[in-house]
C-alpha positions in Angstrom: 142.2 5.8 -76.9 143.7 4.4 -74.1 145.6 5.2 -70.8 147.7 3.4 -68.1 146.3 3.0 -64.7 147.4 0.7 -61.7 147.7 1.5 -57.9 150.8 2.5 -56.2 152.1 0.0 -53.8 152.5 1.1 -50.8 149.5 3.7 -50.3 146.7 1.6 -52.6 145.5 5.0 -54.8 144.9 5.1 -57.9 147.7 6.4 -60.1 147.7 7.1 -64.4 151.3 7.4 -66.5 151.5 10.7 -67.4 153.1 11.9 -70.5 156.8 11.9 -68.6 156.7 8.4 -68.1 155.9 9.3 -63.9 152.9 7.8 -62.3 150.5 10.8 -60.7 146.8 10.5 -59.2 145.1 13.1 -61.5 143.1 11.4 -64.5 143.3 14.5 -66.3 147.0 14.2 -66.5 147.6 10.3 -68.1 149.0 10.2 -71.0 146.9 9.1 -74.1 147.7 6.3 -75.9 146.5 6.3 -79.5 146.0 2.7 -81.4 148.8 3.5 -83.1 150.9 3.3 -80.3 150.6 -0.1 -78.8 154.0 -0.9 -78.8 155.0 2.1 -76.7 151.9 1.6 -74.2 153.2 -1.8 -73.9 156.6 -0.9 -73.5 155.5 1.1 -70.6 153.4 -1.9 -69.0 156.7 -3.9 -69.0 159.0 -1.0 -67.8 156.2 -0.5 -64.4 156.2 -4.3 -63.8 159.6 -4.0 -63.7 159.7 -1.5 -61.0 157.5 -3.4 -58.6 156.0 0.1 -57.2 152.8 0.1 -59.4 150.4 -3.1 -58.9 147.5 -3.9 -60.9 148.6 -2.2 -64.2 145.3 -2.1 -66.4 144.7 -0.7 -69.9 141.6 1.8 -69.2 140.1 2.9 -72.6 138.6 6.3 -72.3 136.9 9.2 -74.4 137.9 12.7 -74.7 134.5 15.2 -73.7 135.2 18.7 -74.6 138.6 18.0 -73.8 137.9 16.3 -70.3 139.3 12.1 -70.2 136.7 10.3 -69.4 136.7 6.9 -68.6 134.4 4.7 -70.6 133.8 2.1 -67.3 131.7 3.1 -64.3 134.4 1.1 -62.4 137.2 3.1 -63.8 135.0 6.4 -63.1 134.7 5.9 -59.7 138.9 4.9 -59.1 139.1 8.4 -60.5 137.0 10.3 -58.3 137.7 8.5 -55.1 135.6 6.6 -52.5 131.1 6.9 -53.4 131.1 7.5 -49.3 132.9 9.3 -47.2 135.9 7.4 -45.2 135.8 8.0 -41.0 138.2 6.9 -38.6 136.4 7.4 -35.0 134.0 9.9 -36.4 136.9 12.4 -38.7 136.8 12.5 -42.0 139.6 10.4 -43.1 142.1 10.2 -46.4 144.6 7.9 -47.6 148.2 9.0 -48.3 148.7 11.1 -51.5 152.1 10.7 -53.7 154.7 12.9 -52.2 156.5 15.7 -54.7 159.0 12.3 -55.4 156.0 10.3 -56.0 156.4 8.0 -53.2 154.4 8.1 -49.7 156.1 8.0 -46.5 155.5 4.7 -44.6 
């Protein structure tokens, strides 16, 4: 089993396709490609490329746990759950931009 994972452009996070074809930051929400449907995960690779929103388009196999995706990578684990240290900026606690409700993030 697969899923689709890249970084959004102009934020850097981590983003998965999701089953509507959108790109989203929760793992739990990527669409699951089976290995019967290499054509379509494909298909989607070509369609992102083409929008020039999402860089670094990977194909992230992954395991289903008691229904939970989990990434079979420690690399790809840690994309999904964020930074292993907290990020400061003068001493707060500090987060990148999220995807707005249209899936962009203002700039």
């Amino acid at each position: 089993m697969d899923i689709l994972t890249g970084n959004e452009l102009t934020s850097g996070g981590t983003v998965y396709l999701d089953k509507s074809g959108a790109w989203v930051e929760d793992l739990q929400a990527a669409r699951i490609f089976g290995k019967d449907e290499v054509a379509e995960r494909d298909a989607a690779i070509v369609a992102t490329k083409g929008t020039g929103r999402i860089i670094s388009v990977e194909i992230e196999e992954v395991a289903l746990d008691q229904g939970i995706i989990v990434p079979k990578r420690l690399r790809e684990r840690i994309r999904a759950a964020g930074p292993t240290a907290p990020l400061t900026l003068n001493g707060a606690i500090y987060d990148r931009q999220h995807l707005g409700e249209d899936g962009h993030v203002s700039i």
